[in-house]
DRENBA-636387 format. One record per residue (C-alpha): x, y, z; residue number from 1; residue in three letters. Coordinates in steps of 0.5 Angstrom, whole numbers, always signed. Layout:
% DRENBA-636387
{{X,Y,Z},NUM,"ALA"}
...
% end
This chain:
% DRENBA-636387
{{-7,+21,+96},1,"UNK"}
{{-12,+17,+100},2,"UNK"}
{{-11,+13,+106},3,"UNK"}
{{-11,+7,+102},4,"UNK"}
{{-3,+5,+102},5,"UNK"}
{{-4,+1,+95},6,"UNK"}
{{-9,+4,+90},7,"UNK"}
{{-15,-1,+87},8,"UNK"}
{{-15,+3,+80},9,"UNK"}
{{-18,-2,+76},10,"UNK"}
{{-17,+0,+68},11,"UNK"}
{{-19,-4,+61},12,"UNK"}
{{-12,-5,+57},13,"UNK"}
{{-14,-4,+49},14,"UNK"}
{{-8,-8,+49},15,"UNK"}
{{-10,-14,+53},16,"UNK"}
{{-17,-13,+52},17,"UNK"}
{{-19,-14,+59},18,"UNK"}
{{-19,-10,+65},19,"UNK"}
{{-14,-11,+70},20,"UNK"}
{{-12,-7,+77},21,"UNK"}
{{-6,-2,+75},22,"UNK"}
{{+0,-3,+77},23,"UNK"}
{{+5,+2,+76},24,"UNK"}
{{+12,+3,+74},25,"UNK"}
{{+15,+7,+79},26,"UNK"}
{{+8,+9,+85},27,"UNK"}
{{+12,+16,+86},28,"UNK"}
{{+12,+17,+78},29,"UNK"}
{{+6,+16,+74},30,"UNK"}
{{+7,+17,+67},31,"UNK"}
{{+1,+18,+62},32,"UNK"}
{{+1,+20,+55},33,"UNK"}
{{-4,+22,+51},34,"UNK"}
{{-5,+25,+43},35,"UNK"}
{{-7,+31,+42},36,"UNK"}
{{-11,+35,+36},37,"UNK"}
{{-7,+37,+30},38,"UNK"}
{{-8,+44,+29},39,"UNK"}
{{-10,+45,+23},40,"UNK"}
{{-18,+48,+25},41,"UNK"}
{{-22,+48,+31},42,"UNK"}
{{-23,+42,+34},43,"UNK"}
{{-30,+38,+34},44,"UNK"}
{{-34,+35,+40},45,"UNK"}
{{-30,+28,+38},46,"UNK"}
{{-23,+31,+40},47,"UNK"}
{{-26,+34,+45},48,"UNK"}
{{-28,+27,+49},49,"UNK"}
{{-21,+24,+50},50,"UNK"}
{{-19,+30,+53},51,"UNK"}
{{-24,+31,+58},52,"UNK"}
{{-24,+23,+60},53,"UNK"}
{{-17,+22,+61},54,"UNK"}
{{-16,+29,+65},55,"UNK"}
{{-22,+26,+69},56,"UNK"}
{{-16,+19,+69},57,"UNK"}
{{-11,+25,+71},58,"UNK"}
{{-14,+28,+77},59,"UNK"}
{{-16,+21,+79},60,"UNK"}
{{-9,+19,+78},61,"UNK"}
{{-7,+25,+83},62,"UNK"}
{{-11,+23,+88},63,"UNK"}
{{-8,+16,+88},64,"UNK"}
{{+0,+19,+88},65,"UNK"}
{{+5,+23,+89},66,"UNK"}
{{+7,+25,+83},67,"UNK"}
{{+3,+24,+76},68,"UNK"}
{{+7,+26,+69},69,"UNK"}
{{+1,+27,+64},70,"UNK"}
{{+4,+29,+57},71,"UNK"}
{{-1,+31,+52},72,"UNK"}
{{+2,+33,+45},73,"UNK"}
{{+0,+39,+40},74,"UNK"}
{{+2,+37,+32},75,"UNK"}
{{+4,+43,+29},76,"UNK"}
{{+7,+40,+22},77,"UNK"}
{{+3,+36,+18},78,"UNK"}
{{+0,+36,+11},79,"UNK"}
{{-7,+39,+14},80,"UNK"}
{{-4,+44,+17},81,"UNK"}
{{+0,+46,+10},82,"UNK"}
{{-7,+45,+6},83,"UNK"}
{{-10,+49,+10},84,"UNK"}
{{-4,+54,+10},85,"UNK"}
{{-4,+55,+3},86,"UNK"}
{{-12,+56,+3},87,"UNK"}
{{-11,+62,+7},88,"UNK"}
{{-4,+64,+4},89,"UNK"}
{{+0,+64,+11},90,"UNK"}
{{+6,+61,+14},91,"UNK"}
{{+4,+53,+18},92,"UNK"}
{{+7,+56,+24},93,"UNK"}
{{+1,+62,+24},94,"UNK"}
{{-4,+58,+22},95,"UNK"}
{{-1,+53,+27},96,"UNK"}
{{+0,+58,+33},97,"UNK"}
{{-8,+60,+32},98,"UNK"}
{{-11,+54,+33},99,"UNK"}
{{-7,+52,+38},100,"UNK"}
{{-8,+57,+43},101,"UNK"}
{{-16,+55,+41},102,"UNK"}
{{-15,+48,+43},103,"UNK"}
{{-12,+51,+50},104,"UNK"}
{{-18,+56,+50},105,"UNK"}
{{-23,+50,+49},106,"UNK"}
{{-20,+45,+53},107,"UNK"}
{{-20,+50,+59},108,"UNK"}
{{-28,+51,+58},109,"UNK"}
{{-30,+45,+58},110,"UNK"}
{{-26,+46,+66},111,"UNK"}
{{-19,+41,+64},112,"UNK"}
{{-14,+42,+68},113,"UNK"}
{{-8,+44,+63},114,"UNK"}
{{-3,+38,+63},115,"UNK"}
{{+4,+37,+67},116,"UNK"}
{{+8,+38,+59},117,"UNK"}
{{+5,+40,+52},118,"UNK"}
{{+10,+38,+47},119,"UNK"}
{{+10,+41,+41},120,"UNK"}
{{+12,+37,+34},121,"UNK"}
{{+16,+42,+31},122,"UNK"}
{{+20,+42,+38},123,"UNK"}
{{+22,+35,+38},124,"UNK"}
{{+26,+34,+30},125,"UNK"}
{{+33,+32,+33},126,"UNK"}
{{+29,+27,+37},127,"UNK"}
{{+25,+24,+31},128,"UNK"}
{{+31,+24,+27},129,"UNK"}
{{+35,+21,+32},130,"UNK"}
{{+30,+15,+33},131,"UNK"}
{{+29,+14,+25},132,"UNK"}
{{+37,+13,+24},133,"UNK"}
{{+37,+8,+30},134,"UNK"}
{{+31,+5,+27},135,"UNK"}
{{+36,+4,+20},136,"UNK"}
{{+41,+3,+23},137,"UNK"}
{{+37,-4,+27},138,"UNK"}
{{+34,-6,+20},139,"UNK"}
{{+27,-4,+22},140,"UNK"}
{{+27,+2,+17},141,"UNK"}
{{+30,+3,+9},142,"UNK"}
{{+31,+10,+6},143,"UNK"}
{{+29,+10,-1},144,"UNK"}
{{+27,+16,-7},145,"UNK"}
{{+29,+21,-1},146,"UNK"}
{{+24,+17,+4},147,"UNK"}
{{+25,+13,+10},148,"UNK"}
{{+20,+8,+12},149,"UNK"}
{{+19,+3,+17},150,"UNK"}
{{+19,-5,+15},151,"UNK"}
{{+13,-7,+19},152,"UNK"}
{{+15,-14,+17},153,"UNK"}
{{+22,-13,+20},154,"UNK"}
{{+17,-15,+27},155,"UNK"}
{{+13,-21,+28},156,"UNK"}
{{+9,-18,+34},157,"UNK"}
{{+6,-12,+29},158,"UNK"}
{{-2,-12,+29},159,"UNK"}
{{-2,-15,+36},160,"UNK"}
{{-6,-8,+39},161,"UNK"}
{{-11,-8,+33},162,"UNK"}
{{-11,-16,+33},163,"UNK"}
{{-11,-16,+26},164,"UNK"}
{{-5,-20,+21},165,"UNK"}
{{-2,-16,+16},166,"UNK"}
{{-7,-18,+10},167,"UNK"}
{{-13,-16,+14},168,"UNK"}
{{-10,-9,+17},169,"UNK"}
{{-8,-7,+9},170,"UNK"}
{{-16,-9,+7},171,"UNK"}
{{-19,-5,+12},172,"UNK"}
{{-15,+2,+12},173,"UNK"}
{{-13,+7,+6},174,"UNK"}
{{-6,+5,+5},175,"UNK"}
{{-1,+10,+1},176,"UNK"}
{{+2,+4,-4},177,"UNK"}
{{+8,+7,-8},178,"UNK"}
{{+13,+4,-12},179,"UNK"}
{{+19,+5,-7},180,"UNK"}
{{+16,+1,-2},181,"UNK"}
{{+18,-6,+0},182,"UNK"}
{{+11,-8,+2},183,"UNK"}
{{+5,-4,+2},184,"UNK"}
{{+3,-3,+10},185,"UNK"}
{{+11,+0,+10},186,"UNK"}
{{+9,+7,+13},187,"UNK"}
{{+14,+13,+13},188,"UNK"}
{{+18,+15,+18},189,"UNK"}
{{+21,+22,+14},190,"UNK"}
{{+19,+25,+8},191,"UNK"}
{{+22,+29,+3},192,"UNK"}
{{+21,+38,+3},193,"UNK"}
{{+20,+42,-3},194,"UNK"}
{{+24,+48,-2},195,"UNK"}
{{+17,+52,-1},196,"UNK"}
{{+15,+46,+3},197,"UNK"}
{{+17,+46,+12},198,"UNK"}
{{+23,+44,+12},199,"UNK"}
{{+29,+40,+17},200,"UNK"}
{{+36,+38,+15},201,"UNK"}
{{+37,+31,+16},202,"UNK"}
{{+42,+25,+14},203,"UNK"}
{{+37,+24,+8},204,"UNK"}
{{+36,+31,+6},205,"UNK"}
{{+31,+36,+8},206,"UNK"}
{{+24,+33,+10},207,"UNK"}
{{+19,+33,+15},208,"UNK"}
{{+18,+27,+20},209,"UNK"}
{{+12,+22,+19},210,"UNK"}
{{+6,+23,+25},211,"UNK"}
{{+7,+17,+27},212,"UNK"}
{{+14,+18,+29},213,"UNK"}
{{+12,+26,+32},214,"UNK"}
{{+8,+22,+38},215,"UNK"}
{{+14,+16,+39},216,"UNK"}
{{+20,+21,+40},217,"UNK"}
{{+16,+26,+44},218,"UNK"}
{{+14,+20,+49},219,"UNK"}
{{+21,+18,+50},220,"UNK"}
{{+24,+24,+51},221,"UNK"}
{{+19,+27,+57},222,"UNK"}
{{+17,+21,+60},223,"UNK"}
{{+21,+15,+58},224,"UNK"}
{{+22,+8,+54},225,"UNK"}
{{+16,+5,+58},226,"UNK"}
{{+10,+9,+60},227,"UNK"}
{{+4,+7,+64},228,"UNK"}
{{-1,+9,+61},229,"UNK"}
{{-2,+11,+53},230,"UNK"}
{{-8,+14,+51},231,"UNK"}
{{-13,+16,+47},232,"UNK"}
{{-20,+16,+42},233,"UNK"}
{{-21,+9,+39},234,"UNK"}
{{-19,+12,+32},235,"UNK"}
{{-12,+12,+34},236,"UNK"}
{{-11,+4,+35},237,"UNK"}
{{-10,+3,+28},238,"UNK"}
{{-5,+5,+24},239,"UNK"}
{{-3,+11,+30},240,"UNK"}
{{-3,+7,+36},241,"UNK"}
{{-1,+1,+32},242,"UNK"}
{{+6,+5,+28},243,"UNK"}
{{+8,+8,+35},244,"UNK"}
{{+9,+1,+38},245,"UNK"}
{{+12,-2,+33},246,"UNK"}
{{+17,+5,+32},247,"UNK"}
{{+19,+5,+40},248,"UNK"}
{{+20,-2,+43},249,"UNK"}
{{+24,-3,+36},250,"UNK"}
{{+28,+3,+38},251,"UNK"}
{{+28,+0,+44},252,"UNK"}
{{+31,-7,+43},253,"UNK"}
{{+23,-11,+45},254,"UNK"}
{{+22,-6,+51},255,"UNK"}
{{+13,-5,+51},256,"UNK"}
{{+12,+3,+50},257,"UNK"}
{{+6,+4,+55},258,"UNK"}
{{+4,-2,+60},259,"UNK"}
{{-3,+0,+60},260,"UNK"}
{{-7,+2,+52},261,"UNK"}
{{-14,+6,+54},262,"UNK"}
{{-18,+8,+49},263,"UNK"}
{{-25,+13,+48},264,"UNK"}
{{-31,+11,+43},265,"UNK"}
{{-34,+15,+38},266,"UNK"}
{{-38,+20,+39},267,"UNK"}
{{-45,+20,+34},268,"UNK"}
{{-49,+27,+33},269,"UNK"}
{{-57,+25,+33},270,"UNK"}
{{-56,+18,+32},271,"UNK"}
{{-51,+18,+26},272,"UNK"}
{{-43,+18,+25},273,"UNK"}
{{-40,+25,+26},274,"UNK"}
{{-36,+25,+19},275,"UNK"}
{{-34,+29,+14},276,"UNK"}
{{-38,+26,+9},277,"UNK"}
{{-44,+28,+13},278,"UNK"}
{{-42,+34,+15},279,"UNK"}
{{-45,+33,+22},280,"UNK"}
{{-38,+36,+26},281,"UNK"}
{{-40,+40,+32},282,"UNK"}
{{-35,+44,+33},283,"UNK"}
{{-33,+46,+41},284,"UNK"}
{{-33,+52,+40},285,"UNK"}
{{-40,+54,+37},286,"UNK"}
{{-42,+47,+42},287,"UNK"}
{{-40,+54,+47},288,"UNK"}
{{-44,+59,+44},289,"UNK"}
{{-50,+56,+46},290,"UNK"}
{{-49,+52,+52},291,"UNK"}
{{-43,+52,+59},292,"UNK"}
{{-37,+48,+58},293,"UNK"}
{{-40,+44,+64},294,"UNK"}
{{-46,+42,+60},295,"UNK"}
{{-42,+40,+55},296,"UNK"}
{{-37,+35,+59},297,"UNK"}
{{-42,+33,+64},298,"UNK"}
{{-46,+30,+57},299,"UNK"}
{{-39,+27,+56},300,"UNK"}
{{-38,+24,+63},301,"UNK"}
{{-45,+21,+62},302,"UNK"}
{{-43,+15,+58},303,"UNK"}
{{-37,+10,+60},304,"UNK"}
{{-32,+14,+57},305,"UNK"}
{{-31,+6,+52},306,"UNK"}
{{-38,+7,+49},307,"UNK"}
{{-40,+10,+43},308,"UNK"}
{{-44,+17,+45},309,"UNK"}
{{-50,+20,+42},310,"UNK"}
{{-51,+28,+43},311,"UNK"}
{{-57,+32,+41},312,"UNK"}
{{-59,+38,+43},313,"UNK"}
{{-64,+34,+47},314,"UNK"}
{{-58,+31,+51},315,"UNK"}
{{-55,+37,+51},316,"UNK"}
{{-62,+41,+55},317,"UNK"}
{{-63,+36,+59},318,"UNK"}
{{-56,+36,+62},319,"UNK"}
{{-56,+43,+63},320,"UNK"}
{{-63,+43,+68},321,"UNK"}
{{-59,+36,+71},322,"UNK"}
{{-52,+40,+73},323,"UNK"}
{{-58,+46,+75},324,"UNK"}
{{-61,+41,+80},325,"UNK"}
{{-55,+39,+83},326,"UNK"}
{{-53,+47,+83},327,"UNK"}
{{-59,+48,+87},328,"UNK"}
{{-57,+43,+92},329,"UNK"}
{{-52,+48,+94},330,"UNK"}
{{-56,+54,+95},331,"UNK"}
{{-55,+56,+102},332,"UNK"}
{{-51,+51,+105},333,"UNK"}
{{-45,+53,+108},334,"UNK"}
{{-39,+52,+103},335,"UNK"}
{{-33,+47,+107},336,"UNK"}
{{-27,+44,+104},337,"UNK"}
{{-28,+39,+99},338,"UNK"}
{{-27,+31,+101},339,"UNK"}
{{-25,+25,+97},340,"UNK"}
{{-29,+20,+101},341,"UNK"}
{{-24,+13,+99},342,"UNK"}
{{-29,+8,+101},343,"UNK"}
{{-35,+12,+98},344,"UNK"}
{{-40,+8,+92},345,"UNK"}
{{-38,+15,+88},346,"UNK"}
{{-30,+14,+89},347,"UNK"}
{{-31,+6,+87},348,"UNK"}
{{-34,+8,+81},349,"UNK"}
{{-28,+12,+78},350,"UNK"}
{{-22,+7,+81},351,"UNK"}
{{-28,+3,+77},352,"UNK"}
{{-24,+4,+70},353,"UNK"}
{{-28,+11,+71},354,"UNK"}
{{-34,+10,+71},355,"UNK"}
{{-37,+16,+71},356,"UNK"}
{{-45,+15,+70},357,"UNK"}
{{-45,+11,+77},358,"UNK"}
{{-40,+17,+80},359,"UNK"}
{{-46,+22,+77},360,"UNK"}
{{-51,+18,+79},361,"UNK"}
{{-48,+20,+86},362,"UNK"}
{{-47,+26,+86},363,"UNK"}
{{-54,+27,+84},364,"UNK"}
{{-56,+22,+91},365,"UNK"}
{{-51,+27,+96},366,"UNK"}
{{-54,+32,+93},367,"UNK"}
{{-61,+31,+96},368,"UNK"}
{{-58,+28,+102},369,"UNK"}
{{-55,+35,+104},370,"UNK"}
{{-62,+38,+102},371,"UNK"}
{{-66,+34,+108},372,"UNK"}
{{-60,+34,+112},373,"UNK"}
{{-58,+39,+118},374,"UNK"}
{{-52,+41,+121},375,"UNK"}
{{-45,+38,+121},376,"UNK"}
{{-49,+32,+117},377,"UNK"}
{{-51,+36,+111},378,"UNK"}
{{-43,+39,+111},379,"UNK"}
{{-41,+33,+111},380,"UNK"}
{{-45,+31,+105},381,"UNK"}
{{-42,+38,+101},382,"UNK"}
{{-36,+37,+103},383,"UNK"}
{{-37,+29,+100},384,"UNK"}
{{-41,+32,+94},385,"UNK"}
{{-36,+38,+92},386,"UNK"}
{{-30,+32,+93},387,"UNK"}
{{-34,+28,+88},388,"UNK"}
{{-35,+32,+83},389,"UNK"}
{{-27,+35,+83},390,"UNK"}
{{-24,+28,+81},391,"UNK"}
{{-30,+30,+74},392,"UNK"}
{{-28,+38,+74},393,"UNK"}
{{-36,+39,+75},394,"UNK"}
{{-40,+43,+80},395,"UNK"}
{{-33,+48,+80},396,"UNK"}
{{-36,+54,+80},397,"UNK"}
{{-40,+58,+86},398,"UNK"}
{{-48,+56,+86},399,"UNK"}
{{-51,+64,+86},400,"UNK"}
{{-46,+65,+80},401,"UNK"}
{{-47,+59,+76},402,"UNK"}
{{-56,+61,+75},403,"UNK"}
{{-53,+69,+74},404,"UNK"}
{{-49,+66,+67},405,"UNK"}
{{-53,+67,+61},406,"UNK"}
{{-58,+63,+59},407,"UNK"}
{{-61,+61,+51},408,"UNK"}
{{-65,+66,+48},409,"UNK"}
{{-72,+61,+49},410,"UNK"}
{{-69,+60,+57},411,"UNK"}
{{-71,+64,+62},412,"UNK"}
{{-66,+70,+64},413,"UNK"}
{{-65,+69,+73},414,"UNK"}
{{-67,+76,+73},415,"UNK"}
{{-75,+75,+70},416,"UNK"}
{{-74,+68,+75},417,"UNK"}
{{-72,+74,+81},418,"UNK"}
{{-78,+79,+79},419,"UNK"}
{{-83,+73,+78},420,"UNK"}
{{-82,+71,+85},421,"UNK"}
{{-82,+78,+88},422,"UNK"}
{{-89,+78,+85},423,"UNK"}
{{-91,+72,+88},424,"UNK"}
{{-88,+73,+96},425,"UNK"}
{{-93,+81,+94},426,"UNK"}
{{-99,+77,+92},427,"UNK"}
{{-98,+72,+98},428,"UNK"}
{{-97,+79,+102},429,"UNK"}
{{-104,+81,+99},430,"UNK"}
{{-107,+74,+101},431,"UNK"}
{{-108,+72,+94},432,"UNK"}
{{-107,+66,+93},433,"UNK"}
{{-109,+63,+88},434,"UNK"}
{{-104,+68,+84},435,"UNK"}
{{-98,+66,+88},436,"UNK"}
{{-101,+58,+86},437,"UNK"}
{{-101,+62,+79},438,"UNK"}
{{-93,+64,+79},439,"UNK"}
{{-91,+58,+82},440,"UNK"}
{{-94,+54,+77},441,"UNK"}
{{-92,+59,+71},442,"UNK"}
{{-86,+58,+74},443,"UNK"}
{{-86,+50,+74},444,"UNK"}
{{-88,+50,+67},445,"UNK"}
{{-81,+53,+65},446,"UNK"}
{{-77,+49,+69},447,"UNK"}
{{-76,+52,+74},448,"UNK"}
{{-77,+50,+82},449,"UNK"}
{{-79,+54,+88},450,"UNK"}
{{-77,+52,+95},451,"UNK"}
{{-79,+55,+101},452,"UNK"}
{{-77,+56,+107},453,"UNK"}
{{-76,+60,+113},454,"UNK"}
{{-70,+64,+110},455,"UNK"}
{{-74,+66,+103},456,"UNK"}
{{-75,+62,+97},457,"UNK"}
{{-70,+60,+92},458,"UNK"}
{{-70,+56,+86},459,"UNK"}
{{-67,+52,+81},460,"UNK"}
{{-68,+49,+74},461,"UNK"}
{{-71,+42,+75},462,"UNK"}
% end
C-alpha cells in the first residue's frame, strides 16, 4: 500500500455515468468481480481485453490496500458449450475442461496475475437454485411449462444500467419470446434438461440454470450481497449485467450488487467490428504464435481501456519495436527493487480511472532519463521505470532474454544482429570505416539501433 493513508483512485461508474473517487466498502476487503469466458473455444483477442485491463485495476488495487478478493468466473454449462460438444461427440465437461485450461494458458501469457477465486458455474448449482426459489418465493419469478423465469416488471428500477425502458431494451436486443412467458423481456432463471441433456435435480425437475444466474449466485457466494466493483466488456451491460442486478438486489431485498459498474469498449481488427458475420476473430492463441504475450497486452494497454480499439498487424510491429526500445533502456543497467512512486505522473495516471496510454508514455520518458543518467539517479529512475510497469505486467522480463526470444520469420534473429556487429567492431579494428558506417546502417534500416560505449556496443529495435 502506498504512503497515502486514503487512495485517489478515481473510477468511471457505467452505473452513474460519470467518474467519481472509489470509496470502498470495507478499506481491508476489497471485492472485485469480473465475467469471465464461457468455454466453449479458444477465446479472441476481444475477451482478452477485460482480463487484461482489470488485472491492471487488480495490481493497482494491491498497491492501495491491504487485501483485494478478485473473482473471475469460468461458465462450464451453457447451450454453446453443449453445441460444440455434440459437434465433437464428446461429454460437456471435456470440451469444458479443454478450453479452460486454454483460457488460463492464454491469460497467463498475455502476463495476467491468476485471480484470488476462479469459480466454476457447475460448482455453484445449490447456490443457483437456492437464490431462484428466493426470487419465487419474493414474487420476482414464476415457474412455467418446467421453466422459471424472472418478472422484469416485478421491478421498477429494471433498465436503469442500460438507461433504456422496457420498450426500447426489447427493440434493440434478440429476445426469446415464447408463449410461457408473461412478458417478452422475462429471462430464464432455470430451464428444463432432456435425458441426454446436462442436468440437475432441482424443485422444478431436472434443469440447468440460465446464465445470467450463474454470475449472481457465484457473486454472492464468494464475495458478498454488495461488492465494490463489477466488471466486464461493454457487450455485458445488456441484457448480462442488466439481468444480474435485477436478480441480486430482488434476492437481496433492494440492496445494489456492485457500487462501482466498469466496463471495456470494442475491439476492431483493420478498421472493422470483430464479428462473427465477418469472420474477422483473432484468436489469442494464433495472435501467440507470431507475437509475445507482452506485445499483445502493451497494444491493449495503448488505449483507455473505455474506448473502441483497433488492432492490425501495423499496430501490432509497431508496439513490438516500442516494448524493444524500453527493453533496451534496461540493457546494462544494474537490476534494483522495484519502486511505486505515489506521487509520480505514471502512478497518477492509473489512479486516474486507469489510464494507461499516459502511464505508458512515462515508461517511455523514464526510460531515456535513465539512459543519460549515472549512478544512483539512473537506479533511481529504473527502480521507478520497473515499479511503473509492474502495476500494467510490462517490462517483467530480463532485457537480455527478451532480445534472445524468437522473432517473425521477416525479423532479424539476435544472433545475425550479434554476427553483423562483430563484423562491424573487426571492420573498425582494420580501419575501414566506411564498412562499419555500411553495417550500422544496414543495421538501422532493419530496425535496429547500435549504441556505443566505452564497455562495447549494445543494441535495440528501434
Amino acid at each position: 500500500m502506498t504512503e497515502a493513508t486514503k487512495s485517489s483512485l478515481v473510477l468511471y461508474n457505467t452505473l452513474r455515468r460519470e467518474k467519481a473517487p472509489f470509496e470502498p466498502i470495507d478499506p481491508d476487503r476489497i471485492t472485485m468481480y469480473v465475467c469471465g469466458p464461457t468455454v466453449y473455444n479458444r477465446v479472441h483477442i476481444g475477451n482478452a481485453r477485460p482480463a487484461v485491463v482489470f488485472d491492471t485495476l487488480f495490481r493497482v488495487l494491491q498497491n492501495e490496500y491491504p487485501r483485494v478478493v478478485y473473482a473471475r468466473n469460468i461458465t462450464d454449462i451453457d447451450d454453446k458449450i453443449m453445441a460444440a460438444a455434440a459437434e465433437l461427440n464428446e461429454d460437456v465437461s471435456i470440451v469444458s475442461a479443454r478450453y479452460s485450461k486454454a483460457y488460463f494458458e492464454d491469460m497467463a501469457a498475455l502476463n495476467n496475475l491468476e485471480p484470488t477465486i476462479t469459480p466454476y458455474a457447475t460448482q455453484h448449482i445449490p447456490e443457483m437454485i437456492s437464490m431462484t426459489s428466493l426470487l419465487i418465493e419474493k414474487g420476482h419469478a414464476y415457474e412455467v411449462d418446467d421453466h422459471v423465469l424472472f418478472a422484469v416488471q416485478s421491478m421498477d428500477s429494471y433498465g436503469e444500467l442500460s438507461g433504456r425502458s422496457l420498450d426500447d431494451m426489447l427493440a434493440g436486443a434478440r429476445v426469446e419470446v415464447a408463449d410461457y412467458k408473461r412478458y417478452a423481456g422475462d429471462f430464464v432463471l432455470w430451464k428444463p434438461s432432456t435425458d441426454q441433456e446436462p442436468g440437475w435435480d432441482s424443485p422444478w425437475g431436472k434443469g440447468r440454470p440460465g446464465w445470467h444466474l450463474e454470475c449472481s449466485a457465484m457473486t454472492e457466494k464468494h464475495l458478498g450481497d454488495t461488492i465494490d466493483i463489477h466488471a466486464g466488456g461493454q457487450d455485458l451491460i445488456f441484457p448480462h449485467h442488466e439481468n444480474e442486478i435485477a436478480q441480486s438486489c430482488c434476492a437481496h431485498n433492494g440492496k445494489a450488487m456492485a457500487n462501482v459498474w466498469m466496463h471495456n469498449g470494442f475491439i476492431n481488427i483493420d478498421g472493422e467490428k470483430m464479428s462473427k458475420s465477418l469472420g474477422n476473430f483473432r484468436m489469442v492463441n494464433d495472435l501467440l504464435d507470431q507475437y509475445p504475450g507482452e506485445v499483445l497486452r502493451y497494444v491493449i494497454l495503448s488505449a483507455h481501456y473505455r474506448s473502441e480499439q483497433s488492432f492490425s498487424k501495423d499496430l501490432l510491429d509497431s508496439a513490438w519495436r516500442s516494448l524493444d526500445t524500453l527493453y533496451g533502456y534496461l540493457r546494462g543497467v544494474d537490476h534494483c527493487v522495484a519502486t511505486i512512486v505515489a506521487d509520480s505522473t505514471g502512478y497518477k495516471a492509473l489512479l486516474d480511472d486507469l489510464n494507461t496510454p499516459l502511464a505508458i508514455s512515462e515508461l517511455h520518458r523514464l526510460g531515456k532519463q535513465m539512459r543519460a543518467a549515472d549512478g544512483v539517479q539512473q537506479q533511481d529512475l529504473r527502480a521507478e521505470l520497473e515499479g511503473l510497469g509492474s502495476l500494467m505486467g510490462l517490462l517483467q522480463q530480463d532485457a537480455e532474454e527478451w532480445f534472445t526470444q524468437a522473432r517473425g520469420s521477416n525479423d532479424i534473429s539476435s544472433t545475425e544482429i550479434d554476427d553483423m556487429i562483430a563484423q562491424r567492431q573487426q571492420a573498425k579494428a582494420d580501419k575501414n570505416f566506411s564498412e562499419a558506417d555500411q553495417i550500422r546502417q544496414d543495421l538501422l534500416s532493419r530496425g535496429v539501433v547500435l549504441e556505443d560505449s566505452r564497455e562495447g556496443t549494445t543494441w535495440r529495435r528501434g
